[in-house]
N, C-alpha and C positions, 0 to 999 in steps of 0.2 A: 658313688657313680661319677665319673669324669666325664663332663658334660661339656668340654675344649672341643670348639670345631674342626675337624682333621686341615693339613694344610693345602691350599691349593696344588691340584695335579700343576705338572708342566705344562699340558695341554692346557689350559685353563689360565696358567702365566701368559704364555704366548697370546692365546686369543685375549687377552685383558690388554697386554703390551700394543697390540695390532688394533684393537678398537672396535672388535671383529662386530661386538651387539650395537657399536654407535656406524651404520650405514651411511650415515648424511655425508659424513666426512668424503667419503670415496665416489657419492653420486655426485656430490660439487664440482671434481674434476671430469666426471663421467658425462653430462649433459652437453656442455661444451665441446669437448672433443668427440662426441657423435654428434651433434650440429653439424659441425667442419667435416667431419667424415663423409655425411648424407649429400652436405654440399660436394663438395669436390668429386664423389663417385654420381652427381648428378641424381639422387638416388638411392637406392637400398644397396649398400657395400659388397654385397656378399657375406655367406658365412666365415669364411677365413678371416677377412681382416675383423668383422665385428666382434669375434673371437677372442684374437689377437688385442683390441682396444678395453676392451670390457676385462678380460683379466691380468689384463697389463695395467691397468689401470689400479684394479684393486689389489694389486700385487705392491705396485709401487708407493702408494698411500700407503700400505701396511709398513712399507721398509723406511719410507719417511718418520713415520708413528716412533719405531726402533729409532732413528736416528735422533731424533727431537728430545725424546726420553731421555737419552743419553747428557746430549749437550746441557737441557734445561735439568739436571735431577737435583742441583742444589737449591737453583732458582724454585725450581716445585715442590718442597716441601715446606715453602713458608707460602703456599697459597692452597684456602682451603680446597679447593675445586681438583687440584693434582697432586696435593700429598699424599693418595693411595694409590699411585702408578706402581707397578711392579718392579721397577728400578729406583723409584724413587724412596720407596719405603724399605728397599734391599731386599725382596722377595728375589729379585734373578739379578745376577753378576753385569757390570757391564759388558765383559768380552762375551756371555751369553746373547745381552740382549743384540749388540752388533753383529755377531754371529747369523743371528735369527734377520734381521734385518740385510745382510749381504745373500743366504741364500737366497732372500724373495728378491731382492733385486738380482742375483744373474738367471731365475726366475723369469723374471719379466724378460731379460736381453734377449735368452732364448727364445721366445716369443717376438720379440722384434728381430730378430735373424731371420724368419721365415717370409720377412716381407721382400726389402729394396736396399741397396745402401745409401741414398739418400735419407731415408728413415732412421738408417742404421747408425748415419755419422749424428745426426739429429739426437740419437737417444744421448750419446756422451754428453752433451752441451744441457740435457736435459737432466743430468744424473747431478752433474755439477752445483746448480741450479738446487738444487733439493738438497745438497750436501751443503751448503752454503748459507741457505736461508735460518737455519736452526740460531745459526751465532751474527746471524745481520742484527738482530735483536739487541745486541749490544753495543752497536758503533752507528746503524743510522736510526734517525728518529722515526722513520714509518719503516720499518721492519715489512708489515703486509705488502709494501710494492715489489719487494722481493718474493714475498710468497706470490703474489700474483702472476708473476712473471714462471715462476716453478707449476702453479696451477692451472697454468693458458697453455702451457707449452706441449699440450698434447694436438693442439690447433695445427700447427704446420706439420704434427708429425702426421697428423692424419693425411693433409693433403699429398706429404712427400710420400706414402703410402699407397696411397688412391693415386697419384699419377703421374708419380717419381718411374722411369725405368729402369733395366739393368744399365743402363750407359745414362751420362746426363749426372748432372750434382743437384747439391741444393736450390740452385737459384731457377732452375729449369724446372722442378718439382712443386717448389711452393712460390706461389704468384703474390704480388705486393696484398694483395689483398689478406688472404692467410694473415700476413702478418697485421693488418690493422684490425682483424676481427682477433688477435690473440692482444694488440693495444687495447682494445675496449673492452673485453673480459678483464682484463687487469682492473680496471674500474668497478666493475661488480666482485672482485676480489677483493678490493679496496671496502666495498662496501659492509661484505659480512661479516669480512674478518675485525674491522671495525666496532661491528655489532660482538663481537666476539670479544673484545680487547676492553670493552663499555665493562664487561660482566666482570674483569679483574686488574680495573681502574685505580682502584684502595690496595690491594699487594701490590700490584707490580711497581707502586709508586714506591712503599718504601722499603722494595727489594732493587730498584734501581733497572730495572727491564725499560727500555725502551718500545714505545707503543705509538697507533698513530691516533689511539685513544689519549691518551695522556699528549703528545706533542698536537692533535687541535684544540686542546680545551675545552670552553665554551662553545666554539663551534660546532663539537663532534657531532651531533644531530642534523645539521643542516651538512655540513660535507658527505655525511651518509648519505644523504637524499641525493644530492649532487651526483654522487656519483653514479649512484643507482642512474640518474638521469645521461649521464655521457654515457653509459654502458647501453643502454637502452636505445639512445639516439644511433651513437654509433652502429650498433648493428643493424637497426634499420635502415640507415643509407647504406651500407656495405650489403645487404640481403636485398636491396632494391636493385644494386649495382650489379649482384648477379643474379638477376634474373628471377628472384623472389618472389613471392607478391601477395594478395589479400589473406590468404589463410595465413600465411605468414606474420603477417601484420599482426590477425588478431593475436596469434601467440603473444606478441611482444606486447601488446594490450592487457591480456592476463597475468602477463609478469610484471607488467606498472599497477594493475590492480594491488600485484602482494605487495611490492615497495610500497604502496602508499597504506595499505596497513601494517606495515614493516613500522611506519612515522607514529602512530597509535601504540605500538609496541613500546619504541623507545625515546617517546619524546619525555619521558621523563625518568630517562635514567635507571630504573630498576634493576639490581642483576636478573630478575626473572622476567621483563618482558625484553631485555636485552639479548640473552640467553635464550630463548624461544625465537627471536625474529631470525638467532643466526642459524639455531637447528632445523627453523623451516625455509629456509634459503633454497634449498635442493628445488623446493616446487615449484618455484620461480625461476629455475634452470630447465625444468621438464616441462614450462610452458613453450620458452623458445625453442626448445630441441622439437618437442610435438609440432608449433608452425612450419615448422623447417622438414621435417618430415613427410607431413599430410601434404604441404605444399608442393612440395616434389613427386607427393606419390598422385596427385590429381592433376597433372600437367596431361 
């Protein structure tokens, strides 16, 4: 009896490549950019754009997932956490997996055509940005301020969306503000990915990857807090600044709640409480999106 497991469908590469069962990934970017949506449409968006954001979104993660694969597949097979990627262990080709990664991104573009061209000229700046962070990883030492700036950048696109017109560019579309609330999401980017980079401190050291776990040291504990703490602050003056207020607050109260058990997580290093504080990051995004919601919706 031949008891060898048949081998993975295609379907089943693809959603393995794309991350489809690990969701956190895609809510990460997903909380923030409805925050900034809610904000700027004063409000409940509509159904078109929340449409538009929510599968552009997990479109675009997906095609990042393809992309990352690609550039990291040597690096990831000496780490035990990503040497069974679908690319990495040569289940699928790379011109497959880029392939698969380019239809979901002109995917998503389609999707951003139905809004603004401010939005529209937005998305290139943003594509860039995601195409670029994969291999920052080898030439600057925090690599994640790069992601974070790829993972915030749905923040002005939302506003350029919400209140960008057909005439008018970017600067009439998205207010200084947009942009300091996509500054301070960088910081909570900084934070998880952080918590993330803690879990594969021991390989990436002697695979030579650049982290901003490895370039703080001893400090990576306390700069995680840190940062949690700018991100936090920050948007609480920029959500005070427009018009914000109590229910709000509490949100960002319940998201200093998970940060500080985030510190219990990983004040000691583990890759499993390190690794847990980053997969539950999301909830701590869905707190501030909830303030920022109820907030607007009980004006």
């Amino acid at each position: 009896m031949n008891l060898t497991a048949p081998p993975p469908s295609r379907l089943a590469l693809y959603l393995d490549l794309i991350r489809w069962n690990r969701p956190a990934g895609w809510l990460l970017l997903l909380w923030p950019t409805l925050a900034a949506l809610w904000i700027a449409a004063d409000g409940f968006p509509g159904w078109h754009l929340l449409a538009v954001f929510v599968l552009g979104t997990i479109l675009m993660r997906s095609a990042g997932c393809c992309v990352n694969d690609v550039a990291d597949r040597e690096f990831d097979r000496h780490v035990k956490r990503t040497a069974q990627r679908p690319v990495t262990r040569g289940a699928l080709p790379v011109a497959e997996a880029l392939g698969v990664g380019a239809a979901l991104a002109a995917a998503a573009f389609a999707l951003v055509l139905t809004t603004n061209p401010p939005a529209i000229q937005l998305s290139f700046a943003a594509l860039a940005i995601a195409l670029a962070y994969p291999y920052a990883k080898r030439v600057v030492a925090m690599p994640q301020a790069v992601l974070g700036v790829a993972f915030s950048f749905g923040i002005p696109m939302a506003f350029a969306a919400a209140l960008g017109g057909r005439e008018g560019g970017i600067a009439a579309a998205v207010p200084l503000a947009a942009w300091g609330l996509l500054l301070g999401n960088l910081f909570w980017v900084l934070a998880y990915d952080t918590e993330y980079a803690m879990v594969d401190r021991d390989d990436d050291l002697k695979i030579g990857i650049k982290t901003s776990a490895l370039t703080l040291g001893r400090w990576d504990v306390a700069a995680v807090m840190g940062f949690y703490a700018v991100y936090l602050a920050s948007w609480a003056l920029l959500g005070r600044a427009l018009g914000l207020g109590l229910v709000f607050g509490l949100g960002l109260l319940a998201a200093a709640a998970q940060a500080a058990w985030h510190f219990t997580l990983i004040r000691h290093r583990t890759r499993e409480g390190c690794f847990k504080a980053f997969r539950q990051n999301h909830w701590l995004g869905f707190a501030v999106f909830a303030g920022v919601a109820v907030d607007l919706a009980l004006r």
